[in-house]
C-alpha positions as a Markdown table, in Angstrom:
| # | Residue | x | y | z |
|---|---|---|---|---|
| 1 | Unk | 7.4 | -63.4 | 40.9 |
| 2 | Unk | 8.0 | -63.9 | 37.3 |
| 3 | Unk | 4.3 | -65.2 | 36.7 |
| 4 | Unk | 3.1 | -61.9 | 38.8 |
| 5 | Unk | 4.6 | -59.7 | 36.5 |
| 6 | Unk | 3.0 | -61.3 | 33.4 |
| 7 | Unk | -0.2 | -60.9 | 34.9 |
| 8 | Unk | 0.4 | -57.3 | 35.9 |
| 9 | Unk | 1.4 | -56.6 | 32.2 |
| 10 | Unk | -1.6 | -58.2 | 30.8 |
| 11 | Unk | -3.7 | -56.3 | 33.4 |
| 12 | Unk | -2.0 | -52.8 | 32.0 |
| 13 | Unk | -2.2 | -53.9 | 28.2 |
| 14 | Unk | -5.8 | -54.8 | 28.6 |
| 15 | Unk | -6.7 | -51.3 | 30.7 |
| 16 | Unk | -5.0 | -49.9 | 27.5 |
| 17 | Unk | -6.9 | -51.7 | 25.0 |
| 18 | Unk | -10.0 | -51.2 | 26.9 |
| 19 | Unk | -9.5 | -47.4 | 27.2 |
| 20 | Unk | -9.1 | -47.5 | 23.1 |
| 21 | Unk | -11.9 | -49.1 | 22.4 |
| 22 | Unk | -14.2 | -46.5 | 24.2 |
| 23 | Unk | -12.9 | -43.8 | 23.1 |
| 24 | Unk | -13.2 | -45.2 | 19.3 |
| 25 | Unk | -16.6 | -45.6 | 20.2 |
| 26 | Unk | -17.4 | -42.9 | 21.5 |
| 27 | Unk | -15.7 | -40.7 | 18.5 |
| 28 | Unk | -18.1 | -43.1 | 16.5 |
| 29 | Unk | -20.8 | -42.2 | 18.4 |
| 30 | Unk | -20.5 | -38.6 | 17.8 |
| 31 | Unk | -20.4 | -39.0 | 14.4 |
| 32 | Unk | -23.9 | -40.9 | 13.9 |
| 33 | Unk | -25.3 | -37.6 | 15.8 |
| 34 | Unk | -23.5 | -35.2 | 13.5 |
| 35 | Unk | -24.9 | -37.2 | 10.8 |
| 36 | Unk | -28.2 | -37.5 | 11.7 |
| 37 | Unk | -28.8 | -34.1 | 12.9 |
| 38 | Unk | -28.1 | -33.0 | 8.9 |
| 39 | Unk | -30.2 | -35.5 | 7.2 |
| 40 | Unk | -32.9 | -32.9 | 6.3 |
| 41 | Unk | -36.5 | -33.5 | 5.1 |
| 42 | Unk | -38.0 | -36.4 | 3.8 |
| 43 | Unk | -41.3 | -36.8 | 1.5 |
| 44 | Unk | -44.3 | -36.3 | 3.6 |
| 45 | Unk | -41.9 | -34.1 | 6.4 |
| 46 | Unk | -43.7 | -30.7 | 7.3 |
| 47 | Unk | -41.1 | -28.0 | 6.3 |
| 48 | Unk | -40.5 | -25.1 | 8.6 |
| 49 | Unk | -40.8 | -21.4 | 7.3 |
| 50 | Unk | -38.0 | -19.2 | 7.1 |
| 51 | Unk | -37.3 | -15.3 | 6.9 |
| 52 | Unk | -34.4 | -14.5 | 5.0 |
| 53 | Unk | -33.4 | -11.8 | 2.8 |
| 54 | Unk | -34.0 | -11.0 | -1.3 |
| 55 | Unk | -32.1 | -9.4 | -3.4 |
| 56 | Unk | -34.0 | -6.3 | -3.2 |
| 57 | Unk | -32.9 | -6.2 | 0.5 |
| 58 | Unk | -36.4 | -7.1 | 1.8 |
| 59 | Unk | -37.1 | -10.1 | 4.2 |
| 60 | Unk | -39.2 | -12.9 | 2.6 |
| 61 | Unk | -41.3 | -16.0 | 4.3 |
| 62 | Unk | -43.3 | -18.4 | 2.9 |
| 63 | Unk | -46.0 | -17.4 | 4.7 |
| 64 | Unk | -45.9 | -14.2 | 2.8 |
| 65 | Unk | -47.8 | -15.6 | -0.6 |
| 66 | Unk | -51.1 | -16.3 | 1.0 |
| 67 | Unk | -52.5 | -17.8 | -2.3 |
| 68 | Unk | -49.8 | -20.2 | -3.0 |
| 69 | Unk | -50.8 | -23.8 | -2.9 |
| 70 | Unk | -47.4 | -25.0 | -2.8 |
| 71 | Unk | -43.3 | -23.8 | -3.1 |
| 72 | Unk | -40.9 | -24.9 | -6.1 |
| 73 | Unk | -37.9 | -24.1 | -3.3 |
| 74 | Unk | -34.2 | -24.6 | -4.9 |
| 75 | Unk | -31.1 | -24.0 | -3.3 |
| 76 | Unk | -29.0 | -22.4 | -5.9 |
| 77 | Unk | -26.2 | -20.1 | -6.3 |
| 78 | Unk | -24.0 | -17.6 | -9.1 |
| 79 | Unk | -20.8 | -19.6 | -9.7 |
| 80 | Unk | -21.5 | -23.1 | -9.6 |
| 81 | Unk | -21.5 | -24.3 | -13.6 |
| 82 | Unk | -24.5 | -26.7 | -13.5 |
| 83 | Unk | -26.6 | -24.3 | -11.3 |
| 84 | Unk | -25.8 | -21.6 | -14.2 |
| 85 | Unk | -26.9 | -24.3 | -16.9 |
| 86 | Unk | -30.4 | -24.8 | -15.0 |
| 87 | Unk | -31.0 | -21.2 | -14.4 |
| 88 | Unk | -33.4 | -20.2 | -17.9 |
| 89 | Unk | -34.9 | -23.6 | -16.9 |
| 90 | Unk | -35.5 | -22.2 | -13.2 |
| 91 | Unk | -37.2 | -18.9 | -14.5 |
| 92 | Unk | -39.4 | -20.9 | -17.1 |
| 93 | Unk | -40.7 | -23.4 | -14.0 |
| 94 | Unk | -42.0 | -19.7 | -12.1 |
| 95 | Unk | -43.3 | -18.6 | -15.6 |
| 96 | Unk | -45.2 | -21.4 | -16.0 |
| 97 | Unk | -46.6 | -22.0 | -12.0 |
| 98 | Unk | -46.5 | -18.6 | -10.4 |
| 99 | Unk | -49.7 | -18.4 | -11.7 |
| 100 | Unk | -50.9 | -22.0 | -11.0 |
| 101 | Unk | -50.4 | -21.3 | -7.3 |
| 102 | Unk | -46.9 | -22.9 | -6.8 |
| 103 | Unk | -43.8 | -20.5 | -7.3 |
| 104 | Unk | -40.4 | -20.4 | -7.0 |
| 105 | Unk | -38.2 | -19.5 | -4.2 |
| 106 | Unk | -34.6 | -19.6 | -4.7 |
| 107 | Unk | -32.6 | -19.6 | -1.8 |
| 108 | Unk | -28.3 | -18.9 | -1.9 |
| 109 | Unk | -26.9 | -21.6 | 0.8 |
| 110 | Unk | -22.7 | -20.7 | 0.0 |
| 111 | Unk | -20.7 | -19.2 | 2.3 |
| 112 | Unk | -19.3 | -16.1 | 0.5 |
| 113 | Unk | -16.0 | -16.2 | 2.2 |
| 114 | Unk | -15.6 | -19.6 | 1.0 |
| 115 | Unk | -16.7 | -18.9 | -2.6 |
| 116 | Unk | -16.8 | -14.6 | -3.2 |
| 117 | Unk | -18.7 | -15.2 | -6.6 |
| 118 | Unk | -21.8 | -16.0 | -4.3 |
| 119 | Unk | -21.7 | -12.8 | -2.3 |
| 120 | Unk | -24.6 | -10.5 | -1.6 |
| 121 | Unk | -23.5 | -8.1 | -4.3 |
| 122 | Unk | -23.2 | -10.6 | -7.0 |
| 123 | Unk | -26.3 | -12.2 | -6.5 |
| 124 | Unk | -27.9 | -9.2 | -7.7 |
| 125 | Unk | -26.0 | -8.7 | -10.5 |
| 126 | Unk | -26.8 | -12.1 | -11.8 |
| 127 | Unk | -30.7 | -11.7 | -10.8 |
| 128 | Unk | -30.7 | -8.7 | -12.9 |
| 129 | Unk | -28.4 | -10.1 | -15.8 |
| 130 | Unk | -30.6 | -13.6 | -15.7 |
| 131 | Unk | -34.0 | -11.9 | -15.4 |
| 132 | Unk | -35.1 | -13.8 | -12.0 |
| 133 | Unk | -38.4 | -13.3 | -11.6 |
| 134 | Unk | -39.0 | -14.8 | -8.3 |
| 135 | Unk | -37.1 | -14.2 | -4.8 |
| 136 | Unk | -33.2 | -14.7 | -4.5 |
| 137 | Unk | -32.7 | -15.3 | -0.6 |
| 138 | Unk | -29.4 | -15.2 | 0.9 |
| 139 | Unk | -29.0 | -18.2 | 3.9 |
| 140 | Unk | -26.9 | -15.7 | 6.4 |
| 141 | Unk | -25.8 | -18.0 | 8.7 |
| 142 | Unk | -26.1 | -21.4 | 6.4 |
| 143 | Unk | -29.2 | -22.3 | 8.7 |
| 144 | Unk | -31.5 | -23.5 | 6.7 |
| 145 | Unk | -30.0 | -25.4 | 3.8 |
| 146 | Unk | -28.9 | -28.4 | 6.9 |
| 147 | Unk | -32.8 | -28.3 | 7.5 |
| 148 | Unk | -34.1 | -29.3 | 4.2 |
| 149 | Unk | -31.0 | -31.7 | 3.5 |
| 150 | Unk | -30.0 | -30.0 | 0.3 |
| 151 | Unk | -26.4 | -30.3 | -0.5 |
| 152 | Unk | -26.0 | -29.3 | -4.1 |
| 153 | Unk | -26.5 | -26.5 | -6.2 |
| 154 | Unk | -29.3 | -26.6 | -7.8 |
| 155 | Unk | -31.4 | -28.6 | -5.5 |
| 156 | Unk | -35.0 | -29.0 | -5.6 |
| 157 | Unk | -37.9 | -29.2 | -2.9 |
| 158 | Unk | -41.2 | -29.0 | -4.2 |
| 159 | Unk | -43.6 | -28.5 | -1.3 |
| 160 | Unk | -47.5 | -28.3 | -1.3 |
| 161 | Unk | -49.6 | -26.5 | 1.8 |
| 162 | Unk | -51.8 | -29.0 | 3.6 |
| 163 | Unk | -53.9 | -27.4 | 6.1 |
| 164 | Unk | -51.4 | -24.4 | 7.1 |
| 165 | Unk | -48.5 | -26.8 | 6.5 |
| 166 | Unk | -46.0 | -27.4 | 3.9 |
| 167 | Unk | -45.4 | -30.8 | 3.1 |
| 168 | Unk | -42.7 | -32.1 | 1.0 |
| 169 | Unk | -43.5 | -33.8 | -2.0 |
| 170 | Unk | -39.9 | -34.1 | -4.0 |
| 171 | Unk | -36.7 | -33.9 | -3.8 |
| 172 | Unk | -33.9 | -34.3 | -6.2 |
| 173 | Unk | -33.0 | -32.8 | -9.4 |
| 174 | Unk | -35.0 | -30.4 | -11.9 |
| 175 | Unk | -35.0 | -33.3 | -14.7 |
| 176 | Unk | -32.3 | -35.8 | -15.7 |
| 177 | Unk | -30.0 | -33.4 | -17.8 |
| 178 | Unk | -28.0 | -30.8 | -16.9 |
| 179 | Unk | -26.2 | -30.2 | -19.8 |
| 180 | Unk | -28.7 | -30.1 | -23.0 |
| 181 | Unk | -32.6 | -29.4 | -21.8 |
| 182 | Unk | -33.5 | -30.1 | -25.3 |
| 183 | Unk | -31.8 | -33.6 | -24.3 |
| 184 | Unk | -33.9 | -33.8 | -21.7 |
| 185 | Unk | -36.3 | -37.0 | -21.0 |
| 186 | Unk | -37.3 | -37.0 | -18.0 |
| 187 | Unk | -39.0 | -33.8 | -16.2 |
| 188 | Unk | -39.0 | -34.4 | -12.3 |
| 189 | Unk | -39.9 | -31.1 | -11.0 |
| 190 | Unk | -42.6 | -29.9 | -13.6 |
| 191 | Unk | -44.0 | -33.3 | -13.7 |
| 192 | Unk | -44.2 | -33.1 | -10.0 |
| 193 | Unk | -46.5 | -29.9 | -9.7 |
| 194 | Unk | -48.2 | -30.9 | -12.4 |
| 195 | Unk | -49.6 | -34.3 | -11.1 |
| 196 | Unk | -50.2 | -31.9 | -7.0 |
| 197 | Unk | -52.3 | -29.9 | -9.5 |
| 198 | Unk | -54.2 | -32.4 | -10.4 |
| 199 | Unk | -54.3 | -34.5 | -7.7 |
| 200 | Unk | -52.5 | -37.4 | -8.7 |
| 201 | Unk | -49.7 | -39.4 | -6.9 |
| 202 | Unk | -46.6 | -38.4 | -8.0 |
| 203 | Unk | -44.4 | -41.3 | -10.3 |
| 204 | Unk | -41.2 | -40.1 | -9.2 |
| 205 | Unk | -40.6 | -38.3 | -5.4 |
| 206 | Unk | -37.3 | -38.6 | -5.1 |
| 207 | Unk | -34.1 | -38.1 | -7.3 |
| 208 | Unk | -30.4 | -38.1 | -6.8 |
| 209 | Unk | -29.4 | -33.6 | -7.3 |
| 210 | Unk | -26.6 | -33.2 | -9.8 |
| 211 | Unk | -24.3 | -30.3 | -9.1 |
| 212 | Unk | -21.6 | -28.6 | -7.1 |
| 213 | Unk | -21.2 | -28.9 | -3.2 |
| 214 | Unk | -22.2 | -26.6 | -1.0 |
| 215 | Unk | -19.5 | -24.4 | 0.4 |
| 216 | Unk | -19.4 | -24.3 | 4.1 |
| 217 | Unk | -18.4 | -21.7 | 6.1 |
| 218 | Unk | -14.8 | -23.2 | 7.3 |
């Protein structure tokens, strides 16, 4: 009798750990899927258009610039500090590739409940007080920031059309310092475009984007 009820409490203890184990691995489970279904682009991906809406309360696509070779696409916003230090740096990049068939499209991805400063409203008071000369979209919805992977403010996709498509050629940072661009060395998004324009394989497709977290809708 003894020796059947050590046998009928191993049998419980191992249904226990048993039951334990799958349900650790089925929380792990569900966690590789969460992950994997926010990875975003990577170089060579084809990047799906959006329609979201500007500043000036008009809906913009990338299919609307029929002459554009390519997108200089960064997720940016009004409050973050090192988005603010990159944003003369953002309007020079348009300046200077508008014209050279690859401008830039500047896309909010904050939630404004989480962070008010990045509202609708302010958006474009900054626009106006910065002198943006390309769009300033609004991600209602926070849809398509999980898309291209971005998940700091600023963060840069460069992308080039290829037969109707638009192909992602970098990601990462604007260049390699956020605090002094007269400190910096290294020009990853210019020197990016500039080597599509010429046709040459870029040195550097990828870089690590220095800035503030994106603030999720909670």
């Amino acid at each position: 009798m003894k020796n059947l009820k050590i046998v009928m409490t191993a049998f419980v203890v191992g249904l226990g750990l048993l039951n334990f184990t799958t349900k650790d691995d089925h929380k792990t489970t569900d966690k590789s899927v969460n992950v994997s279904s926010v990875k975003g682009y990577e170089i060579g991906d084809e990047a799906t258009d959006f329609k979201l809406k500007n500043i000036d309360g008009k809906m913009v696509s990338l299919s609307d610039f029929k002459s554009a070779k390519g997108f200089i696409v960064v997720f940016t916003c009004n409050h973050c500090p090192y988005a603010k230090k990159y944003e003369d740096r953002i309007v020079e990049l348009d300046k200077k590739y508008k014209a050279l068939g690859y401008p830039v499209i500047a896309i909010n991805p904050n939630d404004p409940n989480v962070q008010p400063e990045d509202g609708y409203q302010q958006m474009i008071e900054r626009a106006k007080q910065k002198g943006f000369t390309f769009p300033y979209l609004v991600d209602e919805g926070q849809k398509i920031y999980p898309q291209y992977g971005a998940t700091k403010t600023p963060h840069v996709f460069v992308l080039k059309k290829e037969n109707g498509k638009n192909i992602v050629k970098y990601i990462g940072a604007i260049d390699n310092n956020y605090d002094n661009p007269n400190d910096v060395s290294e020009y990853y998004a210019q020197d990016a475009v500039n080597a599509l324009i010429k046709g040459e394989p870029i040195k550097t497709v990828k870089t690590v984007a220095i800035g503030c977290t994106i603030k999720v809708k909670k």
